[in-house]
C-alpha positions as CSV (number, residue, x, y, z in Angstrom):
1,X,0.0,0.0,0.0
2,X,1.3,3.4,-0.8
3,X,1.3,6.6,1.6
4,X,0.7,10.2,-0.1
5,X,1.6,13.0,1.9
6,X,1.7,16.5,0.9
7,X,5.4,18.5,2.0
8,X,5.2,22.3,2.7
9,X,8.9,23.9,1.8
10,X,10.1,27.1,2.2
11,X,13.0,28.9,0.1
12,X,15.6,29.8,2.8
13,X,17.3,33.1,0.4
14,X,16.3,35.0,-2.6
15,X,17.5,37.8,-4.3
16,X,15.7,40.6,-6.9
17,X,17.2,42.9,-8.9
18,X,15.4,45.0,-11.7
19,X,15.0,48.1,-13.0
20,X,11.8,49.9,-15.1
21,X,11.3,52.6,-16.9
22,X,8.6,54.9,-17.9
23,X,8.8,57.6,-20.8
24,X,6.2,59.9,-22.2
25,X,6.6,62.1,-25.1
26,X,4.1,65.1,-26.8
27,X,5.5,64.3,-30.2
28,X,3.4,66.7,-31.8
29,X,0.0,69.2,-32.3
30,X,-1.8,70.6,-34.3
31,X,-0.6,68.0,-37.1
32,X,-4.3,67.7,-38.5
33,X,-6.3,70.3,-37.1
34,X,-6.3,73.1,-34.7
35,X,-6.2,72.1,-31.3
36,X,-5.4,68.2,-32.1
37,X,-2.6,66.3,-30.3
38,X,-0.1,63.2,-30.3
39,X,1.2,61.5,-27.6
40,X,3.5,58.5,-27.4
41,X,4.2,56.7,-24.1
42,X,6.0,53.4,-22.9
43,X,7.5,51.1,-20.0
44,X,10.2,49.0,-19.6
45,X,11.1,46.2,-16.8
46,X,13.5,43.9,-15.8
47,X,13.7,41.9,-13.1
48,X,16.2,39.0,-12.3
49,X,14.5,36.7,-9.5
50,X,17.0,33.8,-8.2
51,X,16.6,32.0,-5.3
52,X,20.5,31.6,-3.3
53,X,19.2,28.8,-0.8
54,X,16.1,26.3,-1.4
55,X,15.9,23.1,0.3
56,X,13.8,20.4,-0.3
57,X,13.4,16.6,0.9
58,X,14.1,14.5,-2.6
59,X,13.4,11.1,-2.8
60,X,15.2,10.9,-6.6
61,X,18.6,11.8,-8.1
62,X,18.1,13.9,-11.5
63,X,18.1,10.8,-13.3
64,X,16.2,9.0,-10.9
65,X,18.3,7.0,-9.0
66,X,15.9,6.3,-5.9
67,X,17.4,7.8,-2.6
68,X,17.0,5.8,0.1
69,X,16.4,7.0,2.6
70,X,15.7,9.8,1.3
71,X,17.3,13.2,1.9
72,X,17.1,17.1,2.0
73,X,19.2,19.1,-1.0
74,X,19.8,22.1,-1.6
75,X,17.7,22.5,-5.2
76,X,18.0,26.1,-5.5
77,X,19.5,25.6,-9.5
78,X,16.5,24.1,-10.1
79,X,13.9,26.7,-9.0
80,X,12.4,29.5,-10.7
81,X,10.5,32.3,-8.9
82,X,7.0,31.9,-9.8
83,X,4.9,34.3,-12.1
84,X,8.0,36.7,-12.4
85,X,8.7,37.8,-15.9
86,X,12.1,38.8,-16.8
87,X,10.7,41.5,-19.2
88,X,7.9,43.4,-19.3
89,X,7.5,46.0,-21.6
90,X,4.8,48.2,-23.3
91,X,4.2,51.4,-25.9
92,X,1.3,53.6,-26.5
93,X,0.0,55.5,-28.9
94,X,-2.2,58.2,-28.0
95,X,-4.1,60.7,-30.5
96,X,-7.0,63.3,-29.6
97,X,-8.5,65.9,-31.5
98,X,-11.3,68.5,-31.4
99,X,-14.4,66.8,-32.8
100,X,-18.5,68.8,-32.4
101,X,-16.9,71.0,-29.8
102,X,-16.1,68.0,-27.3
103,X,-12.3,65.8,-27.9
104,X,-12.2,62.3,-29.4
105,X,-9.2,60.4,-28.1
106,X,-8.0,57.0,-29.9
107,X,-5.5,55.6,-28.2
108,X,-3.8,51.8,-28.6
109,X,-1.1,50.0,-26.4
110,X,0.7,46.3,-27.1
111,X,2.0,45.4,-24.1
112,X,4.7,42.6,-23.3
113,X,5.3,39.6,-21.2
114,X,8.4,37.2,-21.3
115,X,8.1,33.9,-20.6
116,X,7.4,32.4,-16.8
117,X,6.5,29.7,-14.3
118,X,3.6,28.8,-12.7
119,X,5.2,27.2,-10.0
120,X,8.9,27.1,-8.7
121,X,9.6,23.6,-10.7
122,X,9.2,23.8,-14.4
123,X,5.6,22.3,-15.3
124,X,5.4,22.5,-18.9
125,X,2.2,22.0,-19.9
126,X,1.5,24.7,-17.4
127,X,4.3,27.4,-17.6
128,X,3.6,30.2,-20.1
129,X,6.0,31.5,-22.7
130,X,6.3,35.5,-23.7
131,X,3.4,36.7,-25.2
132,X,2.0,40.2,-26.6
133,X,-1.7,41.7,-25.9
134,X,-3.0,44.5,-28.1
135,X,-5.7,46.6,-27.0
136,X,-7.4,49.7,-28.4
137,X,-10.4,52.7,-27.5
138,X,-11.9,55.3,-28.7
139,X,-13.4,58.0,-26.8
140,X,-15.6,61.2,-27.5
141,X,-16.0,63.8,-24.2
142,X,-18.6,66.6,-25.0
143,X,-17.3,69.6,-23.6
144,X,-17.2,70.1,-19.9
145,X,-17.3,66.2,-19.3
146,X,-21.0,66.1,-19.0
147,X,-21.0,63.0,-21.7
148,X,-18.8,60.4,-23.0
149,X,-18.9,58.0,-25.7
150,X,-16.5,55.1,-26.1
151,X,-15.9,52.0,-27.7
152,X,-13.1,49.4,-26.5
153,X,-11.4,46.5,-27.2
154,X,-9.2,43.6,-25.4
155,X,-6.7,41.3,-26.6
156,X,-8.0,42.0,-30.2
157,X,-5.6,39.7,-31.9
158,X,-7.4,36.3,-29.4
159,X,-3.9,35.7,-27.7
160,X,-4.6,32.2,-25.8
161,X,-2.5,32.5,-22.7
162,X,-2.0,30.6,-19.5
163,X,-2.8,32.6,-16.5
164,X,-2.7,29.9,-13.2
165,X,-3.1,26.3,-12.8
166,X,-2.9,22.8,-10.5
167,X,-0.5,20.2,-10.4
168,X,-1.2,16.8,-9.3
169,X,1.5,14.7,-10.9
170,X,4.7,13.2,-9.6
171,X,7.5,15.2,-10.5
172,X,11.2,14.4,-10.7
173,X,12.3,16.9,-8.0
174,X,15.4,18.3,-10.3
175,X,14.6,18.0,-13.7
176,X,10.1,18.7,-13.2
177,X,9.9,15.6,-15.5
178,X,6.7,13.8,-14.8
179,X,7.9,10.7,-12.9
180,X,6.3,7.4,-11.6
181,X,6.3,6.0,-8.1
182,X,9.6,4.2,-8.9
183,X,11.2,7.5,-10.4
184,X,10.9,6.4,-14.0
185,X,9.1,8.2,-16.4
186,X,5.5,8.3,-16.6
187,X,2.5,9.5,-15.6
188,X,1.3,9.2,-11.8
189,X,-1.3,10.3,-9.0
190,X,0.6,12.8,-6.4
191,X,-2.6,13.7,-4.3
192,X,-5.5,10.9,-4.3
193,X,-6.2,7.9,-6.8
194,X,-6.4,10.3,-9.9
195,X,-4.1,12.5,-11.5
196,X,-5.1,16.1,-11.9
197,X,-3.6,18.5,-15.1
198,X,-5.7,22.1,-15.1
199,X,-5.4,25.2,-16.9
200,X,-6.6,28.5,-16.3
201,X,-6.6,30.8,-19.6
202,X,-6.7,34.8,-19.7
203,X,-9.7,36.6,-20.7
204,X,-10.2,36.1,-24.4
205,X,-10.7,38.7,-27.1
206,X,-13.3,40.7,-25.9
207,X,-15.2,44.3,-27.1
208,X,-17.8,46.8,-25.3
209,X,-19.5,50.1,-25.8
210,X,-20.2,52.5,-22.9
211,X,-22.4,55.8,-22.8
212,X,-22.3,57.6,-19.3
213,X,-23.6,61.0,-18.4
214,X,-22.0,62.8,-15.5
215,X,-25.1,63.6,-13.4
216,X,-22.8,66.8,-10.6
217,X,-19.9,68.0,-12.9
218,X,-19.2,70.3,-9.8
219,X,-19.5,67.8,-7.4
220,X,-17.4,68.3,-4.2
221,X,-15.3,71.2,-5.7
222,X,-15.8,74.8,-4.6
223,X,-18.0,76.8,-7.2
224,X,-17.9,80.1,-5.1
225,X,-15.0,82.8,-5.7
226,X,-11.6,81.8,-4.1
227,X,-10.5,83.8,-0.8
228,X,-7.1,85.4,-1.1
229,X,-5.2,86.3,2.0
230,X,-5.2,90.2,1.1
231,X,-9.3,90.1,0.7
232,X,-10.2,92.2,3.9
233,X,-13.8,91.8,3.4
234,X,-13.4,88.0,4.1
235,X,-11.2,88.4,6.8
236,X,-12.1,91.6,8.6
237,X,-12.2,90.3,12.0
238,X,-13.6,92.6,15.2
239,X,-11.0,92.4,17.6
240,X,-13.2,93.1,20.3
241,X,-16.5,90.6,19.2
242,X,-14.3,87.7,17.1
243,X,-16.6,88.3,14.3
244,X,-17.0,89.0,10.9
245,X,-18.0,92.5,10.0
246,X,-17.7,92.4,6.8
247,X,-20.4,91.8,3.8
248,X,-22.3,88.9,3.9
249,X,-21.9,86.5,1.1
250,X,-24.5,86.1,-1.2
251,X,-25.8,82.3,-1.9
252,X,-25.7,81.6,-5.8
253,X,-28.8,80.4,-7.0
254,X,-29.2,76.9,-8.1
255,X,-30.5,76.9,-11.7
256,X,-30.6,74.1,-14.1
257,X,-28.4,71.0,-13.7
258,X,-26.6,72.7,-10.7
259,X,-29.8,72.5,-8.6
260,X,-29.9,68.8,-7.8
261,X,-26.1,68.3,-7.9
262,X,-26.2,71.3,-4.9
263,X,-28.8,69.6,-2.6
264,X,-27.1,66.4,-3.1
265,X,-24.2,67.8,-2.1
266,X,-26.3,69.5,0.6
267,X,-27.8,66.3,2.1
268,X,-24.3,64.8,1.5
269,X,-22.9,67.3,4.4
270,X,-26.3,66.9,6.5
271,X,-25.5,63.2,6.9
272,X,-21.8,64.0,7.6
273,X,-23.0,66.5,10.6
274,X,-25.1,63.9,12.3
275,X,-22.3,61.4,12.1
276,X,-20.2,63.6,13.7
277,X,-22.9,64.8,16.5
278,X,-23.9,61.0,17.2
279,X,-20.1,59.9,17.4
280,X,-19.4,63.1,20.1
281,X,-22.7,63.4,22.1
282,X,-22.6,63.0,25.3
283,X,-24.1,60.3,27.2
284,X,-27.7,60.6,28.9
């Protein structure tokens, strides 16, 4: 009869090192029509992810010569830091131009992913090579931000990639060859009677439309006139009474699309006072 048991291990030392960089340029306006601009933007990452200390209980040599009993190695050559790209990069194109008195932005990126593991010992029908996604939206604003338009689009070229995944095979404990009980080469159950191969795939190409209105364009941002420092009928204090003598300000009136945002924004701060009144009163 044969015992399965499941071993949690721990890498004793790792060391990271990378560097990114980020770069954005106005490359150019008015190039088609007043008012129109071009912008061009990208990344770049590395990032070298090595683990100095990693031991393990192995039960196999590398080509798997049973070790009886078995014993703890050092296996730190073998191991990769999982779901660590060495490179990452991307670049994007950005273009916006003055169309029925609101902007119309296009913009596009292709972003890039090397190659990586899914777990620290090489699975590979699991681990996922470098790949490219391309994705793309266009964008009207009417003017003030009160409406936008937009269509978008994901992955549009239908990149298949491998995102996460389980493991239920034997593995040789050096080499990630799938292994059987006697460390030859085969196919067999780690966890229960069954073996158990899954992948988990990124989201597919994918494309959606979007209309929103914004209801308060002013919203939580003052609307009144600005107090300077030298304004002495804001700040012309009694020093006898500690009040303000100067003119009163007068209350805007709320007309059109201003008049709800302003008693939302009203009943907004209502709420806030009686928080703060039930959180300080005293008890009775």
């Amino acid at each position: 009869m044969q015992i399965r048991f499941a071993l949690t291990s721990n890498a004793g030392k790792a060391d990271f090192k990378g560097l990114e960089i980020e770069s954005s340029l106005r490359a150019g306006e008015n190039l088609i029509a007043g008012g129109d601009r071009l912008i061009l933007s990208g990344s770049l990452g590395y990032l070298d992810a090595k683990f100095k200390e990693f031991a393990s209980v192995v039960a196999f040599e590398p080509d798997g010569t049973p070790i009886v009993p078995a014993d703890e190695r050092d296996v730190s050559d073998f191991r990769e830091v999982q779901n660590t790209p060495k490179w990452t990069a991307s670049g994007t194109i950005e273009y916006e131009i003055p169309v029925a008195s609101g902007r119309l932005n296009f913009n596009t990126t292709l972003s890039y992913r090397s190659g990586s593991q899914q777990f620290e010992i090489a699975v590979p029908a699991l681990d996922q090579g470098g790949f490219a996604l391309w994705d793309a939206n266009l964008v009207w604003r009417a003017p003030g931000g009160r409406w936008t338009l937009g269509v978008h689009g994901k992955n549009l070229t239908g990149k298949k990639y491998i995102v996460s995944g389980y493991n239920f095979y034997n593995q040789n404990p050096f080499t990630g060859e799938f292994i059987l009980p006697n460390g030859q080469p085969g196919l067999s159950s780690a966890v229960g009677l069954e073996g158990v191969l899954t992948r988990f795939y990124g989201k597919p190409r994918r494309t959606s439309r979007h209309i929103a209105r914004r209801v308060c364009p002013t919203m939580g941002k003052s609307v009144g006139k600005p107090r300077h420092a030298g304004d002495r009928t804001a700040h012309n204090l009694s020093p006898t009474m500690g009040k303000s003598v100067g003119k009163p300000r007068q209350k805007r009136p709320a007309r059109g699309i201003d008049a709800p945002c302003r008693a939302l924004g009203a009943a907004r701060r209502g709420l806030e006072r009686m928080r703060y009144a039930t959180a300080f009163s005293p008890l009775r």
